[in-house]
C-alpha positions in Angstrom: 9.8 18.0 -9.6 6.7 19.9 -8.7 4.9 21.0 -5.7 1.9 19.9 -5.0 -0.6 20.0 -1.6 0.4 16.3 -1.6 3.8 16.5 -2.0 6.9 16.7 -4.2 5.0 16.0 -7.9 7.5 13.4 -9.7 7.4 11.8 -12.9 10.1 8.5 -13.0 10.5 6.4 -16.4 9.9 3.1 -15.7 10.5 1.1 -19.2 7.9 2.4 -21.2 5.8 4.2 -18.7 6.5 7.7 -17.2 5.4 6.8 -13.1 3.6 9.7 -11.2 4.4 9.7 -7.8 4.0 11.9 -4.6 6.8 12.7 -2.0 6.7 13.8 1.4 10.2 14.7 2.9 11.6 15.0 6.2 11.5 18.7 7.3 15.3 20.1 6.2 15.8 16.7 4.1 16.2 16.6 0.3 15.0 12.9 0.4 18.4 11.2 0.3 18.2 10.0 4.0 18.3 6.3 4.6 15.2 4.6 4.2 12.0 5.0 1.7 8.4 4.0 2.7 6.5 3.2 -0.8 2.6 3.3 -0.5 0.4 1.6 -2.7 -2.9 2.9 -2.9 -6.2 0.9 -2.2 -8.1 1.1 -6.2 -5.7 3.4 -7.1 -6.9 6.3 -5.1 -4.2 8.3 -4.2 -5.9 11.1 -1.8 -6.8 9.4 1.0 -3.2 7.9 1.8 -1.5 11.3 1.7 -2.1 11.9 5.7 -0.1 8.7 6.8 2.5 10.1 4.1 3.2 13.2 6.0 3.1 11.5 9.2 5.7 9.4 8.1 7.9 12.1 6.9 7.2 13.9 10.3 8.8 11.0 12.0 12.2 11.5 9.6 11.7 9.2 6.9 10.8 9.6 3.3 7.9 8.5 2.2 6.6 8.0 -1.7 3.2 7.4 -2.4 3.2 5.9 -5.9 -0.2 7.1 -8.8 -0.4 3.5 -10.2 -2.9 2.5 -11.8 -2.9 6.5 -12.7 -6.1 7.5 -11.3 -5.0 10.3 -9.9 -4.2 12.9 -12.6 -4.8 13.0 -16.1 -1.4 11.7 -17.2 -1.4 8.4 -19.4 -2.3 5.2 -17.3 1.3 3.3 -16.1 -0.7 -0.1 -15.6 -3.3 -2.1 -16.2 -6.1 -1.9 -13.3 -4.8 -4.9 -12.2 -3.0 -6.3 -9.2 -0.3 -7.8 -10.8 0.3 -5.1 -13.7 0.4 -2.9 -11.0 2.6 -4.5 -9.0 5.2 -4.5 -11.4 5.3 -1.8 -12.5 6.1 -0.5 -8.7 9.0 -3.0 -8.4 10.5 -1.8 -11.0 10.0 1.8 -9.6 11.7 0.6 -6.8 14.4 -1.0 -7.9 15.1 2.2 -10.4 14.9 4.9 -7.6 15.8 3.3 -4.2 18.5 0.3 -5.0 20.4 0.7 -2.0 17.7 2.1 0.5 16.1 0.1 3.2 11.7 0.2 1.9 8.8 -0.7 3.2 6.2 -1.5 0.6 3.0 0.1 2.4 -0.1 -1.2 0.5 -3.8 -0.8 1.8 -7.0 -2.9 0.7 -6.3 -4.0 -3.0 -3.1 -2.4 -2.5 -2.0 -4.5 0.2 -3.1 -7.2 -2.4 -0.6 -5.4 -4.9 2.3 -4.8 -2.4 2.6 -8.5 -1.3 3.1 -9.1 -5.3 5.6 -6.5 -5.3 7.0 -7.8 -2.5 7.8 -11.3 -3.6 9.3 -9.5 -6.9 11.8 -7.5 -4.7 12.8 -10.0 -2.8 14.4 -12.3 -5.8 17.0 -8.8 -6.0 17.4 -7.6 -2.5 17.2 -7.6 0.8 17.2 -4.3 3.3 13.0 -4.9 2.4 9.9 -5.4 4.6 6.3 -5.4 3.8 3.4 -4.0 5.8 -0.2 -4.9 4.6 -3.2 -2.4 5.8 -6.1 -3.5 5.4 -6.0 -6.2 3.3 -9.0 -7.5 1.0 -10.6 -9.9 0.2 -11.0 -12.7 3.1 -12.2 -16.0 1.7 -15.9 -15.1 2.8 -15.9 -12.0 0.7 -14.9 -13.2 -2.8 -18.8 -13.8 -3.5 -20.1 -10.1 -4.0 -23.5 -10.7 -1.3 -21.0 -11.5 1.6 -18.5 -8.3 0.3 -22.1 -6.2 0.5 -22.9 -7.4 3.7 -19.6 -6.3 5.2 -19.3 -3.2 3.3 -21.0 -0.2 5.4 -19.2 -2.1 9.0 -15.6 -1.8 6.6 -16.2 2.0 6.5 -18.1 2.9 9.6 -15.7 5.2 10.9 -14.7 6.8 8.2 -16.8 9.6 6.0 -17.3 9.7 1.9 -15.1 13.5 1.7 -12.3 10.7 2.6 -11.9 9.9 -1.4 -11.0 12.5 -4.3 -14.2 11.9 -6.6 -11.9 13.3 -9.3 -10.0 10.2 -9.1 -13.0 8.1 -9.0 -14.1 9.7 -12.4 -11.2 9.4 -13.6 -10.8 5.7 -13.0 -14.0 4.8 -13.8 -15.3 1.4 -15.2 -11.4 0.6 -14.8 -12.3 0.1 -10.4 -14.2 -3.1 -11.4 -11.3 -4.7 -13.5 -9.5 -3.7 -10.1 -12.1 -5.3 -7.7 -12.5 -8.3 -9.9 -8.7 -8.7 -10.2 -8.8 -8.5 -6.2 -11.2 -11.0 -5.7 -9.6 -13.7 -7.8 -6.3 -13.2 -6.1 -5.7 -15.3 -2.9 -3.1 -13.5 -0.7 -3.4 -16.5 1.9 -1.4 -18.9 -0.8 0.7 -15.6 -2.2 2.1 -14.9 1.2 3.5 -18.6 1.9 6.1 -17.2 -0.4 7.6 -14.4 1.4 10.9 -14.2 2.8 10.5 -10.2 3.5 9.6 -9.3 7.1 5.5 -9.5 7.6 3.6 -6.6 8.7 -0.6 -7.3 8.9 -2.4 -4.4 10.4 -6.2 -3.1 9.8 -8.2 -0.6 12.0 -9.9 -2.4 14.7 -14.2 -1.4 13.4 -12.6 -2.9 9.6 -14.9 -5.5 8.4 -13.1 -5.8 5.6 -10.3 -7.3 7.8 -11.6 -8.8 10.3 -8.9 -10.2 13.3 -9.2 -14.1 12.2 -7.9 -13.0 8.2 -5.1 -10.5 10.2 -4.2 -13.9 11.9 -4.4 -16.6 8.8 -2.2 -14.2 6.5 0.3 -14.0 9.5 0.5 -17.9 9.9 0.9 -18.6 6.6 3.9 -16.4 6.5 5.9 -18.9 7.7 9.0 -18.1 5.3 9.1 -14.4 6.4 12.4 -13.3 8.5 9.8 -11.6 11.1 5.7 -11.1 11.2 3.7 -8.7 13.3 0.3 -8.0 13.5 -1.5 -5.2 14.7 -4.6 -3.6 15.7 -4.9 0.3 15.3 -8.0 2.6 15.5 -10.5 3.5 13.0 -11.8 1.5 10.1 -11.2 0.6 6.4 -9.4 4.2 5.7 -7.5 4.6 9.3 -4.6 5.9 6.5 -6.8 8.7 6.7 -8.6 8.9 9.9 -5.6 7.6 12.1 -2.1 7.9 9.8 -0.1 9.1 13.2 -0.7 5.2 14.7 0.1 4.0 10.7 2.7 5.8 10.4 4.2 4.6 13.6 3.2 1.1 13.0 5.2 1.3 9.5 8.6 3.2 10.9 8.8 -0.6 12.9 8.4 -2.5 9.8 11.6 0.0 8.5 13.3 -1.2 11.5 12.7 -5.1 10.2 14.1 -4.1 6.8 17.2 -2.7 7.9 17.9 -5.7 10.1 16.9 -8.0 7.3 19.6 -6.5 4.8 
């Protein structure tokens, strides 16, 4: 395990994939305590989500945000850049390092995409699970590229560029189109029908990108899921960055859901 500015650096085997992930820890906690929040990044991009990290260990919990694709370091890739590849691959993380822990799968924009596949994996092996999706992409009117445009500089008016690592955006490369692309042919509104876990949707309220009416459609089509909330928070498309105190507060109730699920 290695220190890092974001967090306990560690590397997990995950079949044949060594998995990169960052930990923030309780204060006086050697990450053992009950419950695990798992972030999945939106493309990959690991910087941005490490505020709501630490605001989530500041409230007691451990909280794991995973490098998956791998954009963010030079290590071999643990997935393809796509949402399903990526998604299980961070089931199986889970499974391997948190078995009898209450999670929340945290995934934002594609991520959110990713986590409700992960999701739906978990839940065929345990319970004690919840989901919360931040942000999610793509609405049906955004899965032709004029109408994503058009809504792109409202998704991130809030939010400033120094938001992303460009490291990791070199890194990642032509790889964030196979990502988008992979994105826009998914169609969380059918995925979600699916899901037993308890239901989190939640996007800041100046995200174009998830505007109130998809918030609502993903959380009525839920209608397998133990318990669904919604919620409106501040900020934009990257509120993980700009507002992680009200996401990170907004997540600690979806922990509450899994623990009563189990």
């Amino acid at each position: 395990m290695t220190r890092t500015a974001g967090g306990d650096e560690r590397r997990t085997r995950v079949g044949s994939v060594v998995v990169r992930s960052l930990h923030h820890l309780p204060r006086g906690s050697r990450g053992v305590a009950d419950g695990l929040v798992v972030v999945l990044p939106g493309l990959g991009l690991v910087g941005y989500t490490l505020p709501t990290a630490a605001d989530v260990a500041a409230e007691g919990v451990e909280c794991a945000v995973l490098d998956v694709p791998g954009f963010g370091s030079a290590q071999p890739r643990t997935a393809e850049p796509e949402l399903f590849s990526i998604a299980s691959v961070a089931a199986e993380w889970v499974l391997r390092t948190a078995p009898d822990r209450p999670v929340v799968v945290l995934g934002h924009s594609t991520g959110a995409q990713a986590a409700l596949w992960t999701a739906l994996t978990l839940q065929s092996h345990r319970r004690a699970l919840a989901l919360v999706m931040a942000g999610p992409t793509f609405c049906p009117e955004h899965r032709r590229l004029p109408r994503l445009l058009a809504a792109t500089p409202f998704a991130y008016r809030s939010d400033s560029p120094a938001e992303i690592d460009l490291r990791e955006v070199a890194r990642a490369r032509l790889d964030l189109v196979r990502l988008i692309r992979s994105g826009l042919r998914d169609t969380p509104e059918r995925n979600v029908r699916e899901l037993a876990a308890p239901l989190t949707v939640v996007a800041g309220v100046h995200d174009a990108y998830a505007p109130r009416a998809w918030l609502a459609q993903l959380a009525k089509a839920a209608g397998r899921s133990a318990r669904v909330r919604t919620a409106v928070l501040g900020g934009s498309h990257n509120n993980l960055y700009t507002h992680p105190a009200e996401v990170a507060g907004t997540t600690l109730l979806a922990l509450d859901d899994a623990r009563d699920w189990a």
